[in-house]
N, C-alpha and C positions, 0 to 999 in steps of 0.2 A: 394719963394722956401721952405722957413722955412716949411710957412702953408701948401703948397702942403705934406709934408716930415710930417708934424703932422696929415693930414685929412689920408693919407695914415697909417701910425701907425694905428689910431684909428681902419680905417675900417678892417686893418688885422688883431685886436686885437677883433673885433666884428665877423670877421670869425671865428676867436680860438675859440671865445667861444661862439659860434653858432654849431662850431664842437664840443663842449666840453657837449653842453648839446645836442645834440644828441644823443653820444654815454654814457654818464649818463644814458640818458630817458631809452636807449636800454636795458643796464645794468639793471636799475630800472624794467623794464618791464619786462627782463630775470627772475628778483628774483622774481616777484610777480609769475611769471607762475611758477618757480620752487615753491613757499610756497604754491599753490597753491594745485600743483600738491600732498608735502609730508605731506602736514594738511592733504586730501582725504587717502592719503597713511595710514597715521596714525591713521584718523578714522575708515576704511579699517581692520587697523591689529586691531583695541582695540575691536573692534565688532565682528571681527573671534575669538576673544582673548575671548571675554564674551559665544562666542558658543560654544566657546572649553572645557574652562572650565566647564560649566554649563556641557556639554556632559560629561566632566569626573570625576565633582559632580557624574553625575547620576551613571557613571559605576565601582567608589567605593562605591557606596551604595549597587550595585548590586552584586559586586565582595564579602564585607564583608557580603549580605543575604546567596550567595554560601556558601562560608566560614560557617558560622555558620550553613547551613541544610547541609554541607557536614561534618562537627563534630559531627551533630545530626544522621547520617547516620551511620558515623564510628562508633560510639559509642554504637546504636541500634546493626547493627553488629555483634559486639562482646559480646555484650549480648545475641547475638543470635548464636551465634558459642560455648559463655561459658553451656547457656542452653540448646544447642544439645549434647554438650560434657557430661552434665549432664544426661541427656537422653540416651545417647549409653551407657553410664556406668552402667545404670539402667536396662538398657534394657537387655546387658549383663548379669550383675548378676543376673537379675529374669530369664533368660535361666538356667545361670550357677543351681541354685536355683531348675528348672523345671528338670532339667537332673539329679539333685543328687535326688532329692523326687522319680521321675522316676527309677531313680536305686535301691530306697530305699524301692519303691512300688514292682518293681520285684524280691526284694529280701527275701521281705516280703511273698510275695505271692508263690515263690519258696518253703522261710522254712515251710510254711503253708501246702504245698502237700506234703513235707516230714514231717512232725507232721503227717500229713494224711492216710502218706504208711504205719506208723508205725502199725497203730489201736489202738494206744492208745490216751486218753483223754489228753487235755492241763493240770488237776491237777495230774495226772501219770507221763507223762512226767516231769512237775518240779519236784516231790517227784524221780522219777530216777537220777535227775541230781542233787539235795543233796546226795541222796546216792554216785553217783559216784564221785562229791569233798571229800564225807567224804573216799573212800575207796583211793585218790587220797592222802590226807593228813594223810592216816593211811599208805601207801608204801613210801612217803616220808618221816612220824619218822623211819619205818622200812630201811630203805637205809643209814639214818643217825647212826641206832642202829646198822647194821649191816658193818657200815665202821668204828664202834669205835671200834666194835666187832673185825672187820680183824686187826684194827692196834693191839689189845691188845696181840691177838693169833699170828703176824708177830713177835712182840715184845717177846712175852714165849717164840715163836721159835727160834731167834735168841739168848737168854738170853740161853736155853738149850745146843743149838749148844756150843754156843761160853764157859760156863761152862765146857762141855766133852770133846771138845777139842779147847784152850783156844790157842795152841801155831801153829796150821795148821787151824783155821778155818780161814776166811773170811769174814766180813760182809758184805752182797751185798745192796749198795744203789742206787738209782733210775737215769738211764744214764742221764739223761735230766736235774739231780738237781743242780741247781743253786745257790750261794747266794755271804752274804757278810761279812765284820766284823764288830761287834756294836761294839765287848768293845774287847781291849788286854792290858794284865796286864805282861809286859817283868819281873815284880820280882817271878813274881810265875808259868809263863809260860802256860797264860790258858787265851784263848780269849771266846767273847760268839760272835756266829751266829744267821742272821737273820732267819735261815731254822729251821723247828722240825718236830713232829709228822705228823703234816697236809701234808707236804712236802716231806716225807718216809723216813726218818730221823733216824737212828738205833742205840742205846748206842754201844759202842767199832768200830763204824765204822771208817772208817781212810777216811780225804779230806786232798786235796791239796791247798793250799793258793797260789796264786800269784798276779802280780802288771804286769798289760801291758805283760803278756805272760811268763813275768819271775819266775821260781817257787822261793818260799820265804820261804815257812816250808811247812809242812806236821803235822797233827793233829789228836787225836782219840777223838773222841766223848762219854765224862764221865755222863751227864745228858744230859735227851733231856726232852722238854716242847712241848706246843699246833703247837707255832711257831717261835722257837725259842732252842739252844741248848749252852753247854759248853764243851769246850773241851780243851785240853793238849796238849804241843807241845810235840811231839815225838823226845826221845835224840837222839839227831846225825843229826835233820832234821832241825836244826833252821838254813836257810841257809842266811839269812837279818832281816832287824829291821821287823817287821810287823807292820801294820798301818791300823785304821779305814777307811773303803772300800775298800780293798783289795778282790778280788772276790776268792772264794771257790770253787769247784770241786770233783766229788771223785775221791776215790784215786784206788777204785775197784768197780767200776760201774757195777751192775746188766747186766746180758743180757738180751735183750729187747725183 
């Protein structure tokens, strides 16, 4: 019984592992098929992997030849936009250039047919137009001589007037005249203005002084200069302090 219960052991122990390396082998078999299958896999990606690459060697080579004929491109370009710019500019100015010579040509050619109407010669013509600057700068001294002339003979006649009758005349000064105070001296009661001669400006006339509208004194005019005068405050009329800039006025302004 023992040996029966031993041969039996054995052989169920020889099934075990009869079934043990079957399903081993299976297994083993399994894996080979599967290393088999991911080596091929592998070789597969490493061989797409070398053609990929190499393809994208090539089209960063091609992408940086772009790249630099497209810099070469831009770059042309703008040298070709800066040298058209340079050209319009040119082009411009030598128009601008042709229109002013053009103007300069008809204008020439205009004063030409007037020298022409005249019937006289080009060296007559200049010898007239010396004469007529010299007869130009002989009524310009005479304008000058004869406006020193007016002030002197304004000046007798006011100086006679105001002699004969010294306590009813009036000095008449010029409605328009303007000025200011340079200098006022309050101990001796005599300021000088920037108005004189030039300005029509008359000894014994009488201005107004004031400050912002306010009248300040009243003054008669004792010496008068080119451009420039001195005058006196009138007693009774010192109405405020008087001050350097204070504007003047007259005080019996000319009818106009």
């Amino acid at each position: 019984m023992l040996r029966i219960s031993l041969i039996l052991a054995i052989v169920a122990g020889l099934a075990v592992a009869v079934l043990n390396f079957v399903m081993v082998k299976e297994k083993i078999t399994t894996l080979q098929t599967n290393l088999k299958t991911e080596t091929e896999a592998h070789r597969k990606f490493e061989n797409d992997f070398r053609v990929t690459k190499s393809n994208l060697d090539k089209t960063n080579a091609i992408l940086k030849q772009t790249e630099a004929t497209l810099a070469a491109t831009t770059e042309e370009k703008e040298k070709a936009l800066t040298d058209l710019a340079a050209q319009t500019k040119r082009a411009d100015k030598l128009t601008e250039d042709l229109t002013k010579t053009r103007e300069e040509r008809d204008a020439a050619q205009a004063d030409l047919a007037a020298y022409k109407a005249t019937g006289f010669k080009p060296p007559e013509i200049v010898n007239m137009g010396k004469q007529f600057k010299s007869l130009q700068d002989t009524i310009t001294g005479m304008d000058a001589e004869n406006k020193l002339l007016g002030q002197k003979l304004k000046k007798t006649e006011n100086e006679l007037a105001y002699y004969k009758t010294p306590d009813t005349y009036v000095v008449p000064l010029p409605p328009g005249l303007e000025g200011k105070v340079l200098v006022t001296d309050p101990k001796w009661n005599f300021v000088v203005l920037n108005v004189g001669e030039d300005q029509g400006v008359l000894e014994h006339g009488e201005l107004l002084i004031n400050r912002k509208g306010k009248l300040v004194a009243k003054v008669v005019v004792r010496s008068v200069q080119k451009d420039r005068c001195i005058a006196n405050v009138v007693p009774g009329w010192a109405l405020g302090e008087i001050f350097e800039g204070d504007q003047v006025v007259p005080a019996h302004p000319a009818s106009s």
